[in-house]
VEXKOLLUM-803418 format. One record per residue (C-alpha): x, y, z negated. Coordinates in Angstrom, 2 decimals. Layout:
% VEXKOLLUM-803418
      east     north        up
         X         Y         Z
...
% end
This chain:
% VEXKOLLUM-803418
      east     north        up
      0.00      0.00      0.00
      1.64      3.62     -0.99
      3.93      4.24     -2.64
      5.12      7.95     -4.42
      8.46      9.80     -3.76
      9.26     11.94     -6.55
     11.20     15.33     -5.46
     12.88     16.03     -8.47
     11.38     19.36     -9.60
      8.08     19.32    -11.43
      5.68     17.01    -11.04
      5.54     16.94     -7.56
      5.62     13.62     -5.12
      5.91     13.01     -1.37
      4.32     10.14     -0.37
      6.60      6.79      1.11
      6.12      3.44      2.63
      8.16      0.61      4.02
     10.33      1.55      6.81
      8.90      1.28     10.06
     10.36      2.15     13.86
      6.45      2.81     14.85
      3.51      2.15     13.60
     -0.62      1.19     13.89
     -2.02      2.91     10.33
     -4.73      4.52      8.89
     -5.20      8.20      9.76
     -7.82     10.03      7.34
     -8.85     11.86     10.19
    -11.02     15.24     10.14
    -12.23     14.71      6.25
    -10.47     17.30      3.77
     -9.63     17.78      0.47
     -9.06     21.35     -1.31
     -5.83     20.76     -2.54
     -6.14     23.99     -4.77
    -10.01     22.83     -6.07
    -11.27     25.53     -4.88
    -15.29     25.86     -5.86
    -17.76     23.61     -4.21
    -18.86     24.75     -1.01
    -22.39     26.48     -0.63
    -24.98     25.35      1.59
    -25.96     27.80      4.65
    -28.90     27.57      7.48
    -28.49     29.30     10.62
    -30.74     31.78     12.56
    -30.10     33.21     15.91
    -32.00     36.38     17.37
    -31.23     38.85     20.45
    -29.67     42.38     20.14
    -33.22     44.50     20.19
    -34.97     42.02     18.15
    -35.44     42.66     14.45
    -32.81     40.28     12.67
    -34.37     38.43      9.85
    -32.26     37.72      7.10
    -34.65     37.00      4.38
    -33.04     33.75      3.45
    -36.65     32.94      1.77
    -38.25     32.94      4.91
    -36.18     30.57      7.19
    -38.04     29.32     10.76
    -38.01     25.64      9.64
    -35.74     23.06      7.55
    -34.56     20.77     10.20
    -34.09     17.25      9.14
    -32.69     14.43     11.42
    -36.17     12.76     11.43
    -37.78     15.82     12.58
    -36.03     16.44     15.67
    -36.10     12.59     16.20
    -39.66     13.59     16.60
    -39.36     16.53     18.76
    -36.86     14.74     21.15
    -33.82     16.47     19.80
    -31.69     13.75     18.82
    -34.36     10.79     20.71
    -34.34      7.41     19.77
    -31.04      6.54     21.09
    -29.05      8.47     18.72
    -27.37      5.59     17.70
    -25.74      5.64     20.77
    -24.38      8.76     21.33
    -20.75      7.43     22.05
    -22.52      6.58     25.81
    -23.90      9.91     25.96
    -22.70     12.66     29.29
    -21.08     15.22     28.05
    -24.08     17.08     29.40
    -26.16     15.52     27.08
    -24.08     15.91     24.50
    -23.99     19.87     25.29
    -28.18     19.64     25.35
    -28.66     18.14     22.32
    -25.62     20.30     20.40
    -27.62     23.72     22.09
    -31.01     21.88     20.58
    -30.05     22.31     17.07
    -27.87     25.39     17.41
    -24.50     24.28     17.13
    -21.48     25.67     19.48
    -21.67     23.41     22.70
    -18.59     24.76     24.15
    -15.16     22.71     23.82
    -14.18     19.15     24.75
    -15.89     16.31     24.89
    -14.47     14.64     22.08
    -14.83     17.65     19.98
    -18.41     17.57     21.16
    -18.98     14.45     20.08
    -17.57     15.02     16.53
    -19.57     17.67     15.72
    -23.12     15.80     16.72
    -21.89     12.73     14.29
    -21.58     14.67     11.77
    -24.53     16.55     11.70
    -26.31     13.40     12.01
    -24.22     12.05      8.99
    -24.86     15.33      7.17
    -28.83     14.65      7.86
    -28.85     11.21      7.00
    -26.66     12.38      3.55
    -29.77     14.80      3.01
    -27.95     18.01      3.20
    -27.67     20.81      5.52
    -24.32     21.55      7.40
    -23.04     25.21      8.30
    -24.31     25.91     11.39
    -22.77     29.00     12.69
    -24.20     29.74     16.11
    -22.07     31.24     19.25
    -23.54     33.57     21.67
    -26.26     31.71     23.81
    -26.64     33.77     26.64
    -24.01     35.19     29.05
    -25.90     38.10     29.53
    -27.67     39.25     26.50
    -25.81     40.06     23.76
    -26.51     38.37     20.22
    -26.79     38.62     16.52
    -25.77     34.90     14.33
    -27.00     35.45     10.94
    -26.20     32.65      8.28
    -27.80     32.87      5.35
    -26.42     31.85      2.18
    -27.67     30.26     -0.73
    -25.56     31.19     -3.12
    -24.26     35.06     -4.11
    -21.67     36.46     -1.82
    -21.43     39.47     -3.77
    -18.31     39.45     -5.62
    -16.48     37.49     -2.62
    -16.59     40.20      0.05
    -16.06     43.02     -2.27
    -12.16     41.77     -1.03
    -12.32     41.74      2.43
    -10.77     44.96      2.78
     -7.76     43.86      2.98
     -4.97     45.85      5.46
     -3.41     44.35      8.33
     -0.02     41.88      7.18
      2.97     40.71      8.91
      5.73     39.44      6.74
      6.90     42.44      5.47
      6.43     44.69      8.37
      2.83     44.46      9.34
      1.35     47.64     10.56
     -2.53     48.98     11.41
     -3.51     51.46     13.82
     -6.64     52.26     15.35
    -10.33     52.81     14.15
    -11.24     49.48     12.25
    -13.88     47.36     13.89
    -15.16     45.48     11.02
    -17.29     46.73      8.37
    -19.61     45.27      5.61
    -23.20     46.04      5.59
    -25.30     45.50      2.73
    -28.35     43.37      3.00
    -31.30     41.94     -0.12
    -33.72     39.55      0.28
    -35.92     38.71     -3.21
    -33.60     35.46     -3.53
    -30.83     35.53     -1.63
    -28.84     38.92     -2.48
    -25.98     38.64     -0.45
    -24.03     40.50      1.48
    -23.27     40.17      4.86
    -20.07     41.31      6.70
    -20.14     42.10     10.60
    -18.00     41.90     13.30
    -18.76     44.31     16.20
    -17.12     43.86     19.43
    -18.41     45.38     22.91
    -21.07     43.31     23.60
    -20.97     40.80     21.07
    -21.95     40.70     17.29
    -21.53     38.47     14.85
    -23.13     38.82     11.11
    -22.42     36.06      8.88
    -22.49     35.86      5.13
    -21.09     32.32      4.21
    -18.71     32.43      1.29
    -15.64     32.97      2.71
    -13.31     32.66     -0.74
    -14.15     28.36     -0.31
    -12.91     28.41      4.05
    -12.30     31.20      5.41
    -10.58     30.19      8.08
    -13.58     29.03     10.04
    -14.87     32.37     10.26
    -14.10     34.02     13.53
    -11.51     36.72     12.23
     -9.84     38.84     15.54
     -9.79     42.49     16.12
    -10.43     41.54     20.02
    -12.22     38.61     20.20
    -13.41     37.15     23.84
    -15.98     35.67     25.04
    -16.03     31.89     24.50
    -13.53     32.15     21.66
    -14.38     30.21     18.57
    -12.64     29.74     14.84
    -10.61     26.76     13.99
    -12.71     24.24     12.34
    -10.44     21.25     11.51
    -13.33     18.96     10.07
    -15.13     19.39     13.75
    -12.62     19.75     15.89
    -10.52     17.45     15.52
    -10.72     14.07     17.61
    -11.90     10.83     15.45
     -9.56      8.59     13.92
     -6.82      6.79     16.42
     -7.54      3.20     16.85
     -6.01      1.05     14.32
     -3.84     -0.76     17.21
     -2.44      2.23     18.83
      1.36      2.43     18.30
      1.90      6.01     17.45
      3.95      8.43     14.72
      2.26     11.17     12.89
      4.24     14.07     12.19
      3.82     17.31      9.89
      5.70     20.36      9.88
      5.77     23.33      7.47
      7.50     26.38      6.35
      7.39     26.00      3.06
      8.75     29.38      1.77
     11.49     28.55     -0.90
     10.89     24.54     -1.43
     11.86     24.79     -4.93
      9.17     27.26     -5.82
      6.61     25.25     -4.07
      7.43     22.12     -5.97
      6.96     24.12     -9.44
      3.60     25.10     -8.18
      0.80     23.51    -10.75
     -1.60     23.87     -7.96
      0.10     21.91     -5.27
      0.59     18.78     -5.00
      2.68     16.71     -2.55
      1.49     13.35     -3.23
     -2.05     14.36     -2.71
     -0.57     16.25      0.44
      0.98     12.77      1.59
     -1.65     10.39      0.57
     -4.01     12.44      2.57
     -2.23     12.65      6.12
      0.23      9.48      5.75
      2.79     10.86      7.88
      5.80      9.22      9.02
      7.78     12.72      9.60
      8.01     15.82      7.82
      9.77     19.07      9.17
     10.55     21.93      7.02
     11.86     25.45      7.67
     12.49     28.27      5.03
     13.76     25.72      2.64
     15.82     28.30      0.75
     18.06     25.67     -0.49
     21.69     25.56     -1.13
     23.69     22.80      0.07
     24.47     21.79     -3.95
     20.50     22.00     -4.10
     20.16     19.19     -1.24
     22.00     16.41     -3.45
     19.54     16.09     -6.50
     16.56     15.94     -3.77
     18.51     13.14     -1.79
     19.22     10.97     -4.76
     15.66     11.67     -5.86
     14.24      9.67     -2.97
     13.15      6.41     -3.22
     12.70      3.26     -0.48
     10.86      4.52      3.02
     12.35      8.21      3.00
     16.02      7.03      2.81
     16.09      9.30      5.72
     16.46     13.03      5.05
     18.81     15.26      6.74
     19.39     19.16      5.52
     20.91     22.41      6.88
     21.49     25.34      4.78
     22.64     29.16      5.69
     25.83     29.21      4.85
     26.50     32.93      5.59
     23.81     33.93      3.04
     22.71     32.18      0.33
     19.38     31.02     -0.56
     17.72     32.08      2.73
     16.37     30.19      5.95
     17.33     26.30      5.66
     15.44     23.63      7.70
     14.90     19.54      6.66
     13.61     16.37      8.60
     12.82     13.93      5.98
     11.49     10.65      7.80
     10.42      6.79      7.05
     11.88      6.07     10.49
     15.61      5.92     10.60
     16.98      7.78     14.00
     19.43      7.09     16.40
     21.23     10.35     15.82
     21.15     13.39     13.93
     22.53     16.77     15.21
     22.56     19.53     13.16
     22.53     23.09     14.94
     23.12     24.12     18.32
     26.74     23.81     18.50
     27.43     27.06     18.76
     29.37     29.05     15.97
     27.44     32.48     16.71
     24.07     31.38     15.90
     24.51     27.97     13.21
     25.74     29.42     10.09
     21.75     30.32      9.07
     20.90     26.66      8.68
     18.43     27.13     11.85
     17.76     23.94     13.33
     17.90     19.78     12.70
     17.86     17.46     15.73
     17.33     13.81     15.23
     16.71     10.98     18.74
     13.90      8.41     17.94
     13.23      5.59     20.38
     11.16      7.85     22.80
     11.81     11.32     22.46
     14.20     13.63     20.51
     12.61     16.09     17.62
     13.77     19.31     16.98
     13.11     21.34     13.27
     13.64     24.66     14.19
     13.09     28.15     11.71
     13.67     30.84     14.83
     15.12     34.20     13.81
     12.36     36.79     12.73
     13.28     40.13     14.73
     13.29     41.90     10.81
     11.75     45.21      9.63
     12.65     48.13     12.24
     13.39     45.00     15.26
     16.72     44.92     13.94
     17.68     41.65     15.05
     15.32     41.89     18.23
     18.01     41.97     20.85
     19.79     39.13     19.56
     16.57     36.83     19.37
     15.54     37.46     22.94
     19.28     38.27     24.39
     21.49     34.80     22.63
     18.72     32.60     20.18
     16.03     31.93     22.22
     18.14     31.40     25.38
     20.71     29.43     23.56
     17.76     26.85     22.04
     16.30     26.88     25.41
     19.41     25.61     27.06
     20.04     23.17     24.35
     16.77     21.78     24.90
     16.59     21.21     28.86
     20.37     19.56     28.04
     18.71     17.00     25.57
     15.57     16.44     28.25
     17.60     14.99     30.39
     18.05     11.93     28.35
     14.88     12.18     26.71
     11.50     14.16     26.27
     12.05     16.81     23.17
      9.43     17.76     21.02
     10.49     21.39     19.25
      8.51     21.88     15.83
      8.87     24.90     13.51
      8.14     28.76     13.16
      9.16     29.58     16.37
      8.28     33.43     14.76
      6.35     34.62     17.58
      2.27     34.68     17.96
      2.28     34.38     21.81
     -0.92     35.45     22.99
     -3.39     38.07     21.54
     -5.88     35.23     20.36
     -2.82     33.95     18.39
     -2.77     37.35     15.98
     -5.95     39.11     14.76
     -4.79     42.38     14.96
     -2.96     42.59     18.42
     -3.28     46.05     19.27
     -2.02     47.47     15.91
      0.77     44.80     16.42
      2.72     45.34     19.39
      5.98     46.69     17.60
      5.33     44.19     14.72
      8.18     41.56     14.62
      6.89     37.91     16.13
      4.61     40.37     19.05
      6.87     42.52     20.64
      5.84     42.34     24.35
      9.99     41.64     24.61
      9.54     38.39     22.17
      6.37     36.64     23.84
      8.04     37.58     27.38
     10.84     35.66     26.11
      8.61     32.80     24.63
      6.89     32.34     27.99
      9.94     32.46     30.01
     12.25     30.48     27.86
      9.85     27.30     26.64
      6.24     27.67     28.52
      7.75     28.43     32.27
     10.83     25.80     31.49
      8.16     23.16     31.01
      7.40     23.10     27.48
      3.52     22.67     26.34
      2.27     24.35     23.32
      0.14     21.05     22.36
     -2.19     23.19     19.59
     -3.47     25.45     22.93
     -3.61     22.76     25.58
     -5.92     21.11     23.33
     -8.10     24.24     21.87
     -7.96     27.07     24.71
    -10.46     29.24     23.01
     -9.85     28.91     19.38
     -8.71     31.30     17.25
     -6.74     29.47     14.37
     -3.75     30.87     12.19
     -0.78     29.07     10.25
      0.38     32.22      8.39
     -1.20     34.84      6.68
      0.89     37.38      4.40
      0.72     37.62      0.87
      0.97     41.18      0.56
     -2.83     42.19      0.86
     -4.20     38.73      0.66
     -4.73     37.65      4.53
     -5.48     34.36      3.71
     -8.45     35.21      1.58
     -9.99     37.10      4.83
     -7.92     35.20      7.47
     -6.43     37.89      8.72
     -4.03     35.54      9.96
     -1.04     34.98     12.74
     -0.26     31.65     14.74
      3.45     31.26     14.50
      3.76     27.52     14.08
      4.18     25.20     16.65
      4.92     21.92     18.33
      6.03     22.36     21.94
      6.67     19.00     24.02
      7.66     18.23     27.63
      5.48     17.73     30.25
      6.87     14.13     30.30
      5.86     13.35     26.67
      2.47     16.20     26.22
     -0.03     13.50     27.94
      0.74     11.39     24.96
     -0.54     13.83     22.10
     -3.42     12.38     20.60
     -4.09     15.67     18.05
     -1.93     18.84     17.42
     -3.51     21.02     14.43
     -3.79     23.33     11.75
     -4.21     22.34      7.82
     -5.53     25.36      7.15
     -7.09     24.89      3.48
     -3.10     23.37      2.22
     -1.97     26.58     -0.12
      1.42     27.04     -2.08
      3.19     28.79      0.82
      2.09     31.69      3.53
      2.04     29.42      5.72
     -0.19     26.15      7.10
      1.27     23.19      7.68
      0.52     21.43     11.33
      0.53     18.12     12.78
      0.91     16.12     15.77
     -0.45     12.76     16.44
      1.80     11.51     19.65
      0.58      7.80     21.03
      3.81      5.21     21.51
% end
């Protein structure tokens, strides 16, 4: 079964198993746990009404309680809902628009989120519905309706814009809160007004906000990240694949003191046979007591630590699978004293652990990320590809597209969205043949992996996507899921995953 790795500060664990060169296991899938027990969630119903119509948002008088037997009746769901894994994906859209849920996405996804509704109805309960715009050429108003007091959790949401250290806001803002009573609801409800669209919502976003729709510019078609929908179901039990997790962790030694986190729970839950880290923060004396400290199935940990200053940067693959080889850096004197990136050859691909240089407060260090680092790491990675695919993981430091930052406009001299650094991301990884898995696979969502701490963006998910796994073309067909674990605290940023079929 599992067993526990112990870290060697705190209480803290990391999950370990038998040794294994590949492997057919369980994979928990889309269900989550809070690891910071945050309070239970509330219980919403949706309503959807047309700009010119008079929004209702009396949560006392809602058009009907659906229930699964109900639109059984109606023809929603029909009697061959038990079947819906030989349903179109036409179908599938008709029923999803039938009961008001997002129809927009693939199939797969699709299909996830009509199972569980249908679980949630047979459970009794009521799932969040939050509705998209259903017309392409009316605008309209989603109202959600909560059950329980919002009050007290939007009072916050006025937090400013964050980057790091450096994050800057410009511009009129284009969110505001409005307030709205009903007899027994009283709650608040915060809107989002963008040209033609508008979207009010009032589900409690202290318990997940980060599948509210937060972006200063939002499209047409674009969504929120919604891990428990949209990811695909569980891999079949006989599929050879590896599951890997990467995370900058943001001084590993504070995280492991952290009372709230916990790494076993963190490894029991996603069972992963690789973990990356970047922004260790370690010294190389540090790297020693966490070695010794681990037991059979994660023999296999190799560390790099910034040399030229101490405590800062660092990067870590810790894996159950031994690899061929291990490389640490790029071989090149100007850019590896920072402890930057780990390289390690499996059977089928190589893996790189990268922590890319942030440009710093005033760009200082802008020239030399777009002029020698991200060259250098591109070269070094078309070199490897030759003898096998490469899959890059890390904070690659740079939100590449505006659907990838939430505040893009008041953001284009922020370090990680200089026009200068996503040129350079685009040119040096995306045009060399390099797929950002997490987009192939969600075009229109807006989901984060960091939010800063300095006026609370993950409490609003006001929120940057700066994580990634990039793959070659050769290997990208084989990624079964690339995603976000949004709701994992104890650092500023998310960890992600891949899922990559053998």
């Amino acid at each position: 079964m599992i067993q526990a790795v112990k870290l060697g500060f705190g209480n803290s664990i990391f999950l370990s198993s038998a040794a294994v060169k590949c492997r057919s296991s369980k994979y928990l899938g889309p269900n989550y746990v809070n690891l910071t027990m945050g309070k239970k969630r509330c219980l919403s119903l949706s309503v959807t009404v047309k700009l010119g119509d008079k929004p209702d948002v009396d949560a006392s008088k809602p058009e009907k309680s659906t229930s699964k037997a109900s639109m059984r009746e109606s023809g929603v769901l029909g009697d061959d809902s038990v079947n819906i894994e030989k349903m179109t994906l036409q179908q599938i859209k008709s029923r999803l628009r039938s009961i008001r849920i997002p129809a927009k996405g693939p199939k797969h996804e699709l299909l996830s989120a009509l199972k569980n509704f249908m679980d949630n109805q047979d459970g009794g309960g009521s799932s969040d519905l939050q509705d998209q715009v259903v017309s392409d050429d009316m605008p309209t108003v989603t109202i959600t309706n909560s059950k329980r007091k919002a009050k007290e959790n939007l009072e916050k949401n006025d937090a400013q814009e964050t980057h790091k250290d450096s994050d800057m806001s410009v511009g009129n803002r284009t969110n505001r809160r409005i307030k709205q009573s009903s007899e027994k609801s009283n709650s608040k409800i915060l809107e989002h007004t963008t040209g033609k669209q508008l979207v009010i919502t009032s589900t409690d976003m202290k318990d997940e906000p980060w599948t509210i729709l937060t972006h200063k510019k939002p499209q047409k078609g674009w969504m929120a990240y919604n891990p428990k929908t949209m990811r695909p179901p569980p891999i079949a039990a006989a599929t050879a694949h590896m599951k890997l997790i990467s995370w900058n962790v943001n001084g590993l030694r504070a995280l492991l003191k952290l009372e709230s986190f916990s790494a076993m729970q963190l490894a029991q839950r996603e069972n992963f046979d690789v973990l990356c880290l970047q922004e260790t923060k370690l010294q190389e004396k540090d790297v020693d007591a966490i070695r010794l400290s681990l037991l059979e199935g994660f023999d296999n940990s190799y560390w790099t630590c910034s040399v030229s200053k101490l405590g800062y940067s660092g990067t870590a693959i810790i894996s159950r699978i031994k690899p061929h080889s291990v490389r640490y850096g790029l071989g090149l004197s100007d850019h590896d004293s920072e402890g930057r990136l780990v390289t390690v050859e499996f059977d089928n691909f190589y893996l790189l652990c990268g922590y890319v240089p942030n440009s710093g407060d005033g760009l200082k260090r802008l020239s030399y990320r777009i002029t020698q680092w991200d060259p250098s790491l591109s070269n070094y990675m078309k070199d490897l590809e030759r003898l096998k695919p490469v899959i890059l993981t890390g904070d690659l430091n740079c939100a590449h597209q505006e659907i990838d930052i939430w505040n893009p406009a008041g953001n284009k001299r922020s370090a990680g969205f200089t026009d200068e650094e996503r040129h350079s991301f685009q040119t040096n990884f995306l045009d060399k043949g390099f797929v950002d898995t997490f987009r192939e696979q969600h075009p229109d969502t807006v989901g984060y992996t960091y939010w800063g701490y300095r006026h609370g963006g993950r409490k609003t998910n006001k929120g940057w996507r700066l994580d990634y796994f990039l793959a070659s073309e050769s290997i990208a067909d084989q990624v079964y899921d690339s995603y976000i674990l949004p709701d994992v605290a104890g650092s500023d940023h998310s960890p992600i995953g891949l899922i990559l079929k053998l």
